[in-house]
C-alpha positions as CSV (number, residue, x, y, z in Angstrom):
1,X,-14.0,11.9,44.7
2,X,-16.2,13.6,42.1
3,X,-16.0,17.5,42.2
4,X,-19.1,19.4,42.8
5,X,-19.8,21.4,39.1
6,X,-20.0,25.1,40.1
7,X,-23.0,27.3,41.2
8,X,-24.8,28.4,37.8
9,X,-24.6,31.7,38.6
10,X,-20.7,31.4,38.7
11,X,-21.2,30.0,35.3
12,X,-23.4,32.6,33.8
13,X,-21.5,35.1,35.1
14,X,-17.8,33.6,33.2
15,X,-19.9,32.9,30.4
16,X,-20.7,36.7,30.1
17,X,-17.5,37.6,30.4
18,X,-17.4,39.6,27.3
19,X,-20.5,41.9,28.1
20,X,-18.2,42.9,31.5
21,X,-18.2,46.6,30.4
22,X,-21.8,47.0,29.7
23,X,-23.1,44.9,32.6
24,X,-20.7,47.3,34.7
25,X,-22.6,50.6,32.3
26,X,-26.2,49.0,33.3
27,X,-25.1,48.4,37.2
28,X,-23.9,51.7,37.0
29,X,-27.5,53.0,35.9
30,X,-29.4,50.7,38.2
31,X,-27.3,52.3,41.3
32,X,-27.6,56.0,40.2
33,X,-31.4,55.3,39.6
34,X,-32.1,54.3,42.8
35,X,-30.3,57.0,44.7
36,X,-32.2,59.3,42.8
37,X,-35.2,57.2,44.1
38,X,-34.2,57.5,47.1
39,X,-34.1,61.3,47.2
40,X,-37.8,62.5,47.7
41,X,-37.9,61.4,51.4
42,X,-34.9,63.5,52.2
43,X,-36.7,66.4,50.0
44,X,-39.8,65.9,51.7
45,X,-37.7,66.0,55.3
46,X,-36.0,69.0,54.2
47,X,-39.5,70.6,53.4
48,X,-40.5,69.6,56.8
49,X,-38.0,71.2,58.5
50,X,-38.2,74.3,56.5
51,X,-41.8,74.9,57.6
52,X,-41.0,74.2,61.5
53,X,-37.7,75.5,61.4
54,X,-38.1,78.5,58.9
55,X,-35.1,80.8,58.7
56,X,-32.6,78.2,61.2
57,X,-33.5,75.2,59.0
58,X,-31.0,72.7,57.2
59,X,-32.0,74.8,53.6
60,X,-30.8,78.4,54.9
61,X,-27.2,77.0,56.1
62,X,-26.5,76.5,52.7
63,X,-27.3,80.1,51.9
64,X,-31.3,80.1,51.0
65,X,-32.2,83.1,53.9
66,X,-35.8,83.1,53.6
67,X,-38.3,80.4,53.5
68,X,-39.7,81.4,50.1
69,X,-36.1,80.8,48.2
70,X,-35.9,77.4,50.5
71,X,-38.7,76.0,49.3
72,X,-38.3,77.3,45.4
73,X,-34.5,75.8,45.4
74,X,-36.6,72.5,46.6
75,X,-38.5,72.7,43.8
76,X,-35.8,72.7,41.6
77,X,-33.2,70.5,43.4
78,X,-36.9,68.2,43.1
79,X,-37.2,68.4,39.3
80,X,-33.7,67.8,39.1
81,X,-34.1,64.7,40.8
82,X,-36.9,63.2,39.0
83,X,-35.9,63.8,35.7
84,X,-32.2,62.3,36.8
85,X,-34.1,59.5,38.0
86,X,-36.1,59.3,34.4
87,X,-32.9,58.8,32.6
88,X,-31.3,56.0,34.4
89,X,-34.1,54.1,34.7
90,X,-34.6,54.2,31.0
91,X,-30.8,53.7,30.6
92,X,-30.8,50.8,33.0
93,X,-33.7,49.6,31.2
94,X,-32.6,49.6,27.8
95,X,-28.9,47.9,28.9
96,X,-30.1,45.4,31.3
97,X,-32.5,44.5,28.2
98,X,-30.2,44.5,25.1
99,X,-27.6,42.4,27.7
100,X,-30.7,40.2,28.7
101,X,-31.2,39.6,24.3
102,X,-27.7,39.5,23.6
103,X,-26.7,36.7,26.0
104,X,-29.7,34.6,25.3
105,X,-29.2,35.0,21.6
106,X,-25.6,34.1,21.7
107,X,-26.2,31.1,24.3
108,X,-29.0,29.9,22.4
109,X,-26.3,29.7,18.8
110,X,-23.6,27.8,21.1
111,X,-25.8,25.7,22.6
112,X,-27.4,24.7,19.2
113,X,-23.9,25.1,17.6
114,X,-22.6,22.0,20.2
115,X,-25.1,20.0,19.9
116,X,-24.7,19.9,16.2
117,X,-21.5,18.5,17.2
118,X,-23.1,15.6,19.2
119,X,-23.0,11.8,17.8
120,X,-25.8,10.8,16.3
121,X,-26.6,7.9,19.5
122,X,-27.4,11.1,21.6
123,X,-30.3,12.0,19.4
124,X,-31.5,8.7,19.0
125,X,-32.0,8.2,22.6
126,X,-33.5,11.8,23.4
127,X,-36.4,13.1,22.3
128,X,-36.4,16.7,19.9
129,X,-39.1,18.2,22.3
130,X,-37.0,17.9,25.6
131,X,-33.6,19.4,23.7
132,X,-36.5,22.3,22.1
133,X,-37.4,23.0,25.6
134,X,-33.6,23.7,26.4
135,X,-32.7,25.9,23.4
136,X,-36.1,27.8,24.0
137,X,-37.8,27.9,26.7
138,X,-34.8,27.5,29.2
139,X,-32.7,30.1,27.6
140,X,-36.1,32.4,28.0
141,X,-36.0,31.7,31.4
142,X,-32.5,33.1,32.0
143,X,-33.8,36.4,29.8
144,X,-36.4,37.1,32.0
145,X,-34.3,36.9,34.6
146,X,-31.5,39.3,33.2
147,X,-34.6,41.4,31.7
148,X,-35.6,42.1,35.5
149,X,-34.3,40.5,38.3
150,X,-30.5,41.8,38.3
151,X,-31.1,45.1,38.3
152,X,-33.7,44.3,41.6
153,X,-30.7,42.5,43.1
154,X,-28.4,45.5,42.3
155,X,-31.1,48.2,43.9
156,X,-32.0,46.3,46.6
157,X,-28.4,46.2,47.8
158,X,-28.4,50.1,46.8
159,X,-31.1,50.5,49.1
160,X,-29.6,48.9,51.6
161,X,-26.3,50.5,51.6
162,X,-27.4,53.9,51.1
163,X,-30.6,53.9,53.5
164,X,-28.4,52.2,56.3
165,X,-25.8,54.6,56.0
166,X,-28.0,57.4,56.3
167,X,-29.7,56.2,59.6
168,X,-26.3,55.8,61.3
169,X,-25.0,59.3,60.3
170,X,-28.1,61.0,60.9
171,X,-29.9,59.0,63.8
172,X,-27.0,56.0,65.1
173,X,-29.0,55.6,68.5
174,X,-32.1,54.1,66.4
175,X,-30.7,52.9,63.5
176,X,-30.2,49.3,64.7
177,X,-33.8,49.1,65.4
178,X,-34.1,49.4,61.1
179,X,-31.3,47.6,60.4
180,X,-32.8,44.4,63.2
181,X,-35.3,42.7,61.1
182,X,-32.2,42.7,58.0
183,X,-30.5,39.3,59.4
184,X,-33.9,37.4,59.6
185,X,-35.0,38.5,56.3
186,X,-31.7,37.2,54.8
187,X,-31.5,34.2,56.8
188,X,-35.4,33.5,55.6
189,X,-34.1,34.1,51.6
190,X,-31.6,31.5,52.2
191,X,-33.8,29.2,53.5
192,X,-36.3,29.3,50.5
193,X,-33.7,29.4,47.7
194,X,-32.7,26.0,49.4
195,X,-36.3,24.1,49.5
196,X,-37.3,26.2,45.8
197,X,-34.0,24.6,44.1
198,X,-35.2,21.5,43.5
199,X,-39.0,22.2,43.0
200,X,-37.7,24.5,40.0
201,X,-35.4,21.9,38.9
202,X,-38.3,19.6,38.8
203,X,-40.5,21.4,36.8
204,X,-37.6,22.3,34.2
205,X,-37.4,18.2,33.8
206,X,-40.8,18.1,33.7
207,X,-41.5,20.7,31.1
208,X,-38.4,18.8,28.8
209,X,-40.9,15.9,29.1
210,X,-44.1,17.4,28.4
211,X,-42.1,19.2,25.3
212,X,-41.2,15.6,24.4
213,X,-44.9,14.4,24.0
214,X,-45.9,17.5,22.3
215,X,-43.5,17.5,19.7
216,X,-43.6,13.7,18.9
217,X,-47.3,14.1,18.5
218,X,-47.6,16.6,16.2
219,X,-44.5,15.2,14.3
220,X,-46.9,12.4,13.8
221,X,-50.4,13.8,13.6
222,X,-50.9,11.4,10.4
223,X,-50.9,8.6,12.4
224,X,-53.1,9.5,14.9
225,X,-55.4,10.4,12.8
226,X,-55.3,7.3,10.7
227,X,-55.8,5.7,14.1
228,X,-58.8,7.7,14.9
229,X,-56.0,8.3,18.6
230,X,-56.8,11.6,19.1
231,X,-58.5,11.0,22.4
232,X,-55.9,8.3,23.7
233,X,-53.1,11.7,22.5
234,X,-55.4,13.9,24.4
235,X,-55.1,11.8,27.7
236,X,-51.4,11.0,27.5
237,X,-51.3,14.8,27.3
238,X,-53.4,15.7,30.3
239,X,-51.1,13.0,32.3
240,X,-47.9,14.7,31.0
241,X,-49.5,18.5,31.3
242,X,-50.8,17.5,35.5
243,X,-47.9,16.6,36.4
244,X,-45.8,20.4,35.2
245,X,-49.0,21.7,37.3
246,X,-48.2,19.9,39.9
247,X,-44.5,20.3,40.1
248,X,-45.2,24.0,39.4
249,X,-48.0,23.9,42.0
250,X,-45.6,23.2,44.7
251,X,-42.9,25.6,44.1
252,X,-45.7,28.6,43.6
253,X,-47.0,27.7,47.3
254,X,-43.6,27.4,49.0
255,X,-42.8,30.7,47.0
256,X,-45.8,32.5,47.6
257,X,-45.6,31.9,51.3
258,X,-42.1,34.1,51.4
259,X,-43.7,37.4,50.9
260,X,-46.3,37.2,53.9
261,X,-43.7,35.6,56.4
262,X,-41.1,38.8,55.7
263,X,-44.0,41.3,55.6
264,X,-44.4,40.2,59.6
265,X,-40.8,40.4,60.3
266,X,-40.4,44.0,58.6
267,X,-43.4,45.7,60.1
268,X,-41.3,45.2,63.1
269,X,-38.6,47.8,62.6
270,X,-41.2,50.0,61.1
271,X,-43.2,50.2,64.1
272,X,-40.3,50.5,65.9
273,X,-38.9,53.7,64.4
274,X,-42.4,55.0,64.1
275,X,-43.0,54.7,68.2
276,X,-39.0,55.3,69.5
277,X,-38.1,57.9,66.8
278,X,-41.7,59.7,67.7
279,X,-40.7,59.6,71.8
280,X,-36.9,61.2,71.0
281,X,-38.8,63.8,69.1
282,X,-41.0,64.9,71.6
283,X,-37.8,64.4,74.4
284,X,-36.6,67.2,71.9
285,X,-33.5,64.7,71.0
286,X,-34.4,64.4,67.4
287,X,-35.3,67.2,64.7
288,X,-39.1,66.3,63.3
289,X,-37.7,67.0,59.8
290,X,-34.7,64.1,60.4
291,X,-37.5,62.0,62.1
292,X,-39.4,62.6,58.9
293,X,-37.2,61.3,56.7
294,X,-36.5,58.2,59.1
295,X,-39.9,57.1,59.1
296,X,-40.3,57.5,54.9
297,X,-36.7,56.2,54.6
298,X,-37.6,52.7,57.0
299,X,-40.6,52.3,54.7
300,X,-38.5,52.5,51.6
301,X,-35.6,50.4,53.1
302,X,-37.9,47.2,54.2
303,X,-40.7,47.5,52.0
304,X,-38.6,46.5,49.2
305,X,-37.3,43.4,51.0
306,X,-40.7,41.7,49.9
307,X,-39.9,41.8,46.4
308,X,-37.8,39.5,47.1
309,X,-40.0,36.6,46.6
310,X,-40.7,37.7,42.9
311,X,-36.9,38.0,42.0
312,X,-36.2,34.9,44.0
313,X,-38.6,33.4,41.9
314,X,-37.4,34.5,38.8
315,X,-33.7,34.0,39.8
316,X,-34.4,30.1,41.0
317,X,-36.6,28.8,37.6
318,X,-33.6,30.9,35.8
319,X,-30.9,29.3,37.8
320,X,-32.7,25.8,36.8
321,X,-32.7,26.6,33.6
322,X,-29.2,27.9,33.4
323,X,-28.1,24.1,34.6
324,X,-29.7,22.4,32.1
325,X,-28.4,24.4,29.2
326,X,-24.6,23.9,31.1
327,X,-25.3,20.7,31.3
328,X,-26.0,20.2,27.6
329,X,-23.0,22.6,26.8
330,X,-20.9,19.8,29.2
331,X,-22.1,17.0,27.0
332,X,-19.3,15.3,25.1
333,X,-19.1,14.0,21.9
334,X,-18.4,10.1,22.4
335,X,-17.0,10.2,18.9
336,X,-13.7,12.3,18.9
337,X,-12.5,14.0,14.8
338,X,-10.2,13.1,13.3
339,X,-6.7,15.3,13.0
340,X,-6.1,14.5,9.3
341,X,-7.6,16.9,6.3
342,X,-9.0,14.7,3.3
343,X,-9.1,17.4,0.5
344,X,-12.0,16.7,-1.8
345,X,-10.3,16.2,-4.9
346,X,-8.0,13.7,-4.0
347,X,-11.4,11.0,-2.9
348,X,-11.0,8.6,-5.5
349,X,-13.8,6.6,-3.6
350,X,-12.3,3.7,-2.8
351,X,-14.0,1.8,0.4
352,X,-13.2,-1.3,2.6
353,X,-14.7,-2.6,5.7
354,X,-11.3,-4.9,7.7
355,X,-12.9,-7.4,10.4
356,X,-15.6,-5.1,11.2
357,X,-17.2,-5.8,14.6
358,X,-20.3,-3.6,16.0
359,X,-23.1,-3.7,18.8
360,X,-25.1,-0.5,19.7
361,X,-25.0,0.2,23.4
362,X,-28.7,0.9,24.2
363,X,-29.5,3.0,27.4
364,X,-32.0,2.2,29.9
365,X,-32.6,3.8,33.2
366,X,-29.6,2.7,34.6
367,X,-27.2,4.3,32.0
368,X,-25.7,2.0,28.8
369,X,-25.3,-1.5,28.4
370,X,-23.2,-3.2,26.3
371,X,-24.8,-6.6,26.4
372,X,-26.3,-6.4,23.4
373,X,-25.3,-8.8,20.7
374,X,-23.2,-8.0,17.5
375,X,-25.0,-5.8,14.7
376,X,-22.0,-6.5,12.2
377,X,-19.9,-9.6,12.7
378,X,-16.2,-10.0,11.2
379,X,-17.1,-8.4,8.3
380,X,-15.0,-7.5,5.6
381,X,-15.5,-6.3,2.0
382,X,-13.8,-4.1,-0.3
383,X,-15.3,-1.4,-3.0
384,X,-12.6,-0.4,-5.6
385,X,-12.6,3.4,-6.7
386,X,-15.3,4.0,-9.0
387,X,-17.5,0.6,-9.0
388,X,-21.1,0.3,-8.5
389,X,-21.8,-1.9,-5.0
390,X,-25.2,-3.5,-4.1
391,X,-25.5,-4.4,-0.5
392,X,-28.9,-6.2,0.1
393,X,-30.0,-9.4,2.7
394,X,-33.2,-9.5,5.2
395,X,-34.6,-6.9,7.2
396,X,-32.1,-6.5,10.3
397,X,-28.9,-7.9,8.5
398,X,-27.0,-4.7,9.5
399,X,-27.2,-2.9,5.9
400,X,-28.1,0.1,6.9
401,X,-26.0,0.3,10.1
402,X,-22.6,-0.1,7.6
403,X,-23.4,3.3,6.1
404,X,-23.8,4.9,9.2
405,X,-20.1,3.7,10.0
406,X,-19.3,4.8,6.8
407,X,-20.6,7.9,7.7
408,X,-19.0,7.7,11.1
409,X,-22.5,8.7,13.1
410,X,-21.1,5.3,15.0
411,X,-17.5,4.1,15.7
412,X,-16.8,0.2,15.1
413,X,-16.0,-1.9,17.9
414,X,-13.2,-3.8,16.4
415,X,-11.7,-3.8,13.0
416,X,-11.4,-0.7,10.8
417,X,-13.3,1.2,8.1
418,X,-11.5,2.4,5.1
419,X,-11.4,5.3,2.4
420,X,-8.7,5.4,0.2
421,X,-6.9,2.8,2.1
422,X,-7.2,5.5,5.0
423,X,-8.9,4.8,8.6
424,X,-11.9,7.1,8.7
425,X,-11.4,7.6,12.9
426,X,-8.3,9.2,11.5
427,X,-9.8,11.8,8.9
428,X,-11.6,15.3,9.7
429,X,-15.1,14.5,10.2
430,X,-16.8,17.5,8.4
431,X,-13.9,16.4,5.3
432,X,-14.3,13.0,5.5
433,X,-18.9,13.3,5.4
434,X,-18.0,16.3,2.4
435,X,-16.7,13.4,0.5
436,X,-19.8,11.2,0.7
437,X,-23.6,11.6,-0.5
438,X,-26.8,10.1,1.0
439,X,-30.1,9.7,-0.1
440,X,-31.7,7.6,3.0
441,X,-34.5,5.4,2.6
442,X,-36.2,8.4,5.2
443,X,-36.1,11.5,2.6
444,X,-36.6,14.6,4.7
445,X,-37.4,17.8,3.1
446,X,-36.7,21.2,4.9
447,X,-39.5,24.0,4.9
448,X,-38.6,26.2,1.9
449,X,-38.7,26.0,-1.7
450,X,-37.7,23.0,-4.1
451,X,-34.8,25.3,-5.2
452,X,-33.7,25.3,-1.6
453,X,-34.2,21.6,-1.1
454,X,-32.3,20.7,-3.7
455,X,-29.3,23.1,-3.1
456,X,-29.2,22.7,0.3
457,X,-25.6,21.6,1.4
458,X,-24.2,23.0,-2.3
459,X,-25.6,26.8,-0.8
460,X,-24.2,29.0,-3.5
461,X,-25.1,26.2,-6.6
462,X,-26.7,28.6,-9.6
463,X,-30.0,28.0,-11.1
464,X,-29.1,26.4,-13.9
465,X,-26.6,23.7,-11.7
466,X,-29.7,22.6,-9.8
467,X,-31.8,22.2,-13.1
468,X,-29.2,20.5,-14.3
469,X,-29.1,18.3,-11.1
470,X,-33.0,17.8,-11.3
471,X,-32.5,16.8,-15.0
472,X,-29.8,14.4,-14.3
473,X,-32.2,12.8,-10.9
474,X,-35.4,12.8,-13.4
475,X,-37.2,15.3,-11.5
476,X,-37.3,18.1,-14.0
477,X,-40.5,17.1,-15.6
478,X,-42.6,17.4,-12.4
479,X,-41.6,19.7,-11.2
480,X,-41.7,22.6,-13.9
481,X,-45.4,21.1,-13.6
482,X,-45.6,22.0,-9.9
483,X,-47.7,25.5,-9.2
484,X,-44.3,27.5,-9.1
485,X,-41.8,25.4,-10.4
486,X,-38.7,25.8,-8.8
487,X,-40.0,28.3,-6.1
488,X,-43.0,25.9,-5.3
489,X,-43.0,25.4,-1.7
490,X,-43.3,21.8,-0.3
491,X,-44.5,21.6,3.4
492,X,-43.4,20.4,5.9
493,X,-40.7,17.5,5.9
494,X,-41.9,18.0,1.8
495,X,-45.6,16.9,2.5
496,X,-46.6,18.6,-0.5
497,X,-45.3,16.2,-2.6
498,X,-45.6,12.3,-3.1
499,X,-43.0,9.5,-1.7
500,X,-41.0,9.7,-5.8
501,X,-41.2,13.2,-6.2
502,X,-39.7,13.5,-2.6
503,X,-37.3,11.0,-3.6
504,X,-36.0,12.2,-6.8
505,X,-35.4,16.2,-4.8
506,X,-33.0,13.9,-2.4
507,X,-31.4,12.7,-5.3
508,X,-30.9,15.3,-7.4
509,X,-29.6,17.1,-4.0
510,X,-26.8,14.1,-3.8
511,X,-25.9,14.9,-7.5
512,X,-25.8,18.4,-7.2
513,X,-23.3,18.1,-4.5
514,X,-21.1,15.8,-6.6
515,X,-19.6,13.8,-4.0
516,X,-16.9,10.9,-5.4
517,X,-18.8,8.4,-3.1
518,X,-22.5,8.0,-3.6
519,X,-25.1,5.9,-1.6
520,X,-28.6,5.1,-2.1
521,X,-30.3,3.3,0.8
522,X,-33.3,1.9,-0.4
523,X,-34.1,4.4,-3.2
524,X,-37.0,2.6,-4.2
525,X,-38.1,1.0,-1.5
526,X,-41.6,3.5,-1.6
527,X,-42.1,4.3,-4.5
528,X,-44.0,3.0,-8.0
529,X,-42.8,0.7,-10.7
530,X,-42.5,4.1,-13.3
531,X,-40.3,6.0,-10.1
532,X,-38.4,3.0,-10.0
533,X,-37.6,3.3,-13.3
534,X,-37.0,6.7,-13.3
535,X,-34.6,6.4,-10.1
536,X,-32.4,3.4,-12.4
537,X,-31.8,5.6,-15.4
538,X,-30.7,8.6,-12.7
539,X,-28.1,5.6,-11.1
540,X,-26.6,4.7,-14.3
541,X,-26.0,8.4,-15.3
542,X,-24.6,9.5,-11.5
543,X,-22.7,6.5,-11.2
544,X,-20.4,7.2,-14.1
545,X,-17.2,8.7,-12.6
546,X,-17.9,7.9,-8.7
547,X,-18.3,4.8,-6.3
548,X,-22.4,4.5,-5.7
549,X,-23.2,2.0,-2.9
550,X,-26.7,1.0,-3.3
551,X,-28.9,-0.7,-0.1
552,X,-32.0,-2.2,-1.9
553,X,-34.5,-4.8,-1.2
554,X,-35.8,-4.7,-4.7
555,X,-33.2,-6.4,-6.4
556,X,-33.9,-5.5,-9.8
557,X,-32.7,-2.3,-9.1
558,X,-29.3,-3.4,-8.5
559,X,-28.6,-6.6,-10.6
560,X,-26.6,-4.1,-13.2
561,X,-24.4,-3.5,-10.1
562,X,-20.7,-4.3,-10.8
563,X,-20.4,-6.2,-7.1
564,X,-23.5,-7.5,-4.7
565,X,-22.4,-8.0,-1.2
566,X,-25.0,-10.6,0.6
567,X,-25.7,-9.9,4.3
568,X,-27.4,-12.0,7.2
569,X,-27.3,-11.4,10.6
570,X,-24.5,-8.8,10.2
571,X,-22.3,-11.3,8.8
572,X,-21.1,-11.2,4.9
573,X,-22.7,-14.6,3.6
574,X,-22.0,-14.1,-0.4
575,X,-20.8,-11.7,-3.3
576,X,-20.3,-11.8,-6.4
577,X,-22.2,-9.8,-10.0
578,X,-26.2,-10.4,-10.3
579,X,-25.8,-13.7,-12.7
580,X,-22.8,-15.0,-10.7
581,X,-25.0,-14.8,-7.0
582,X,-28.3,-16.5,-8.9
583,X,-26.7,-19.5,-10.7
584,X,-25.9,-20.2,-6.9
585,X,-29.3,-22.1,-6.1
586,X,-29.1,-22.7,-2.4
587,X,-27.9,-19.0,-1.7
588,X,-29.5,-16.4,0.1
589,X,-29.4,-14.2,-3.3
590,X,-30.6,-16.7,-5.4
591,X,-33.5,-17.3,-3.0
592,X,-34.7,-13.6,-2.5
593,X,-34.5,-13.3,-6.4
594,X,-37.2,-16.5,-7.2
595,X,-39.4,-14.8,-4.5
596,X,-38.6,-11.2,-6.1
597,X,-39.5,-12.8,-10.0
598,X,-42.2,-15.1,-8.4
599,X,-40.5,-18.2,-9.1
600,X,-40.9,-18.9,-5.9
């Protein structure tokens, strides 16, 4: 039997276990605040009773004789009062606040932190706008909530405490008539928190969607530009955007409806203390000063009670909220580290694939399916320390998907990969990626400055390292020609620059962090014939020292390699050096080289 997770709010409240002094400091603050609040009607009652009373009022048993020093201590015990009340409601203000910014800040870092941690199948099969929507706008939700709806909790319950207490003590004979309407208003706050859960849960999923769209559209605004789809975007939009109003449409009218329905039920008790406590008056069975403050105190106690929609509202979308970043926190990586350290200067490089067997499980609605067929198939291949490998073959032959098992963003299915003779499942993670270097086919550039491109992962590389770097990648030359050099900044995913000049930053970023296993994945594949040349003089410089594994469909970049490996269909067909694969003339090398030459 599958255990229920726990309420969200038990969550939250472990998760801010650290902060347990200052949200008991703010609480504190909120309680004293409202008592103070709470004080004018009792002042006011006192006044009454000092005017009707005069020398045999409440004020001259505690020593004031004549009704001029009654009402002047009033005055003061008044200003008193307020300016008590002034401070702890900017104290409670400014802690509730700074606790609402500190929580959100750190949950925001170890929800980001964790999903860092995530394989790389769990990106691939979500989109960045839905996890956005998480780490933003669902952690805001819980802010607001912090920001103002538990300290409204906190003085609503003060109110109640305190205001019930007083009616027993100073009039028990009515007080139940106050304290009547309390059970329905409850029992009708548990009754919308019920039918608003889900409403808010749907338009938190909904929002993750309509986040989805957004982001994947302006990611590629090119394209639908070049497609002249702005229109079609613009629908697909509308679609996504009626449905949040929609979802949100039905949660505002079931919430809106809550305020009205307890308005009815509290007017009750007030008219009932207004008319019963006004008859014991005039029986002479209740001072006009005590009825006084019952009729301002009833007001004050119920009144409040239909804030409760508001925070209710703001405590359901937060509550929402708070599940979906939990549940992302609960998410598992499906590929476990290693327990082994691979120091960095003992990589010599060398690489082996051992009966390699691999299928990506793809989800559909129904969860993952493994029924699809083999990627890589009983493949095996070795890389001594130190040698230049070529892997090429057609488009879907499972090149790239060996590097990313290399890399360990998948696991194999059967067999074993190898570094150093050492099974990578076996070998930190973090140590084992350190090791390796890869400039991917898909260069992405980070917003910032080519300095910062090219030193990113190598943090605290010098100036003159990442010239070198540049130098030894050929990318020197353009860019001392760029509008700041080094400090030039390059858009956007680098869209300042062209498809080489974006290619030779990845590669002088691969150089500069020195790794002893280097791959290229198609390098070339986007670039011009001079790039191409460029890119070959940067390989034979870089490969001197370390193992370079190089995925290319142009095959005159890698014909100097020191081994080709021949894929098809995930299965290792030939290998062998450039000349030895293209004296073989039925081979799949030997083919793709007459086309490449135009032999063929």
């Amino acid at each position: 039997m599958n255990t229920p997770p726990p309420h969200p709010l038990k969550r939250l409240a472990a998760y801010s276990r650290q902060y347990r002094r200052r949200v008991i400091l703010a609480t504190i603050c909120s309680i004293l605040n409202k008592l103070f609040d709470l004080a004018p009607p009792v002042l006011i009652g006192a006044a009454v009773d000092v005017v009707v009373s005069q020398e045999d009022s409440f004020m001259a048993g505690l020593g004031f004789a004549t009704v001029q020093r009654q009402l002047v201590a009033l005055g003061i015990i008044t200003l008193a009062i307020w300016a008590l009340e002034s401070l702890f409601e900017y104290l409670f203000s400014v802690l509730w606040r700074n606790l609402a910014q500190d929580i959100q800040h750190d949950l925001r870092l170890d929800t980001y932190t964790h999903v860092q941690t995530l394989d790389m199948a769990y990106f691939e099969e979500r989109s960045t706008g839905g996890l956005m929507a998480i780490l933003n706008d669902d952690i805001n939700q819980l802010e607001r909530f912090l920001d103002v709806g538990a300290n409204d909790i906190i003085q609503l319950i003060t109110t109640v405490i305190a205001i019930g207490g007083a009616f027993v003590v100073l009039a028990p004979s009515v007080a139940w008539m106050t304290i009547l309407p309390m059970p329905f208003v409850i029992w009708g706050t548990l009754k919308f928190q019920q039918k608003l859960a889900p409403k808010y849960a749907a338009v938190r999923e909904q929002v993750g969607f309509l986040n989805g769209f957004l982001g994947n559209n302006l990611s590629g605004i090119a394209t639908v530009k070049s497609y002249t789809a702005e229109a079609y975007e613009v629908g697909r939009i509308r679609e996504q955007s009626e449905l949040y109003r929609q979802k949100n449409e039905a949660a505002i009218q079931l919430s809106s409806a809550f305020v009205p329905l307890i308005r009815m039920i509290i007017v009750l008790g007030f008219a009932a203390i207004m008319i019963f406590g006004g008859l014991l008056v005039v029986e002479g069975r209740l001072n006009v000063g005590v009825y006084s403050v019952l009729v301002f105190m009833t007001q004050r106690l119920l009144w409040p009670l239909t804030r409760l929609g508001q925070t209710l509202d703001l405590y359901q979308r937060a509550m929402a909220s708070t599940n979906r970043v939990f549940d992302l926190l609960d998410t598992r990586p499906s590929i476990p580290d290693g327990l082994e350290p691979l120091p960095l200067a003992d990589v010599r490089g060398e690489v082996a694939f051992e009966a390699v067997n691999f299928r990506y499980k793809w989800r559909d609605y129904e969860g993952y399916t493994d029924n699809q067929p083999h990627v890589i198939k009983e493949l095996s291949l070795h890389i001594p320390a130190g040698e230049t490998a070529a892997i090429v073959g057609p488009t879907g032959s499972g090149k790239s998907t060996l590097i990313k098992l290399l890399l360990r963003f998948y696991d194999v299915g059967e067999g074993k990969v190898c570094l150093d003779g050492r099974d990578i499942r076996t070998l930190h993670t973090h140590d084992l990626r350190r090791a390796i270097g890869l400039v991917s086919q898909d260069v992405f550039l980070f917003h910032g400055t080519v300095r910062e491109n090219i030193a990113y992962g190598t943090f605290n590389a010098t100036l003159d390292e990442i010239v070198e770097a540049a130098k030894v990648a050929e990318a020197h030359d353009f860019i001392t020609q760029l509008p700041n050099g080094y400090d030039t900044i390059v858009g956007e995913r680098g869209q300042k620059l062209s498809g080489g000049q974006r290619q030779r930053i990845s590669i002088a970023r691969a150089v500069l962090k020195d790794p002893p296993v280097l791959i290229l994945d198609e390098a070339t594949s986007s670039v011009d014939n001079e790039t191409e040349a460029a890119i070959q003089r940067s390989m034979e410089r870089i490969s001197v020292g370390r193992t370079m594994i190089v995925i290319a469909h142009r095959l005159s970049t890698i014909r100097n390699a020191d081994r080709i490996f021949v894929l098809e269909n995930g299965a290792l067909r030939e290998q062998g050096t450039h000349d030895e694969l293209v004296l073989q003339d039925a081979g799949i090398y030997a083919g793709l080289w007459r086309v490449q030459t135009g032999e063929r």
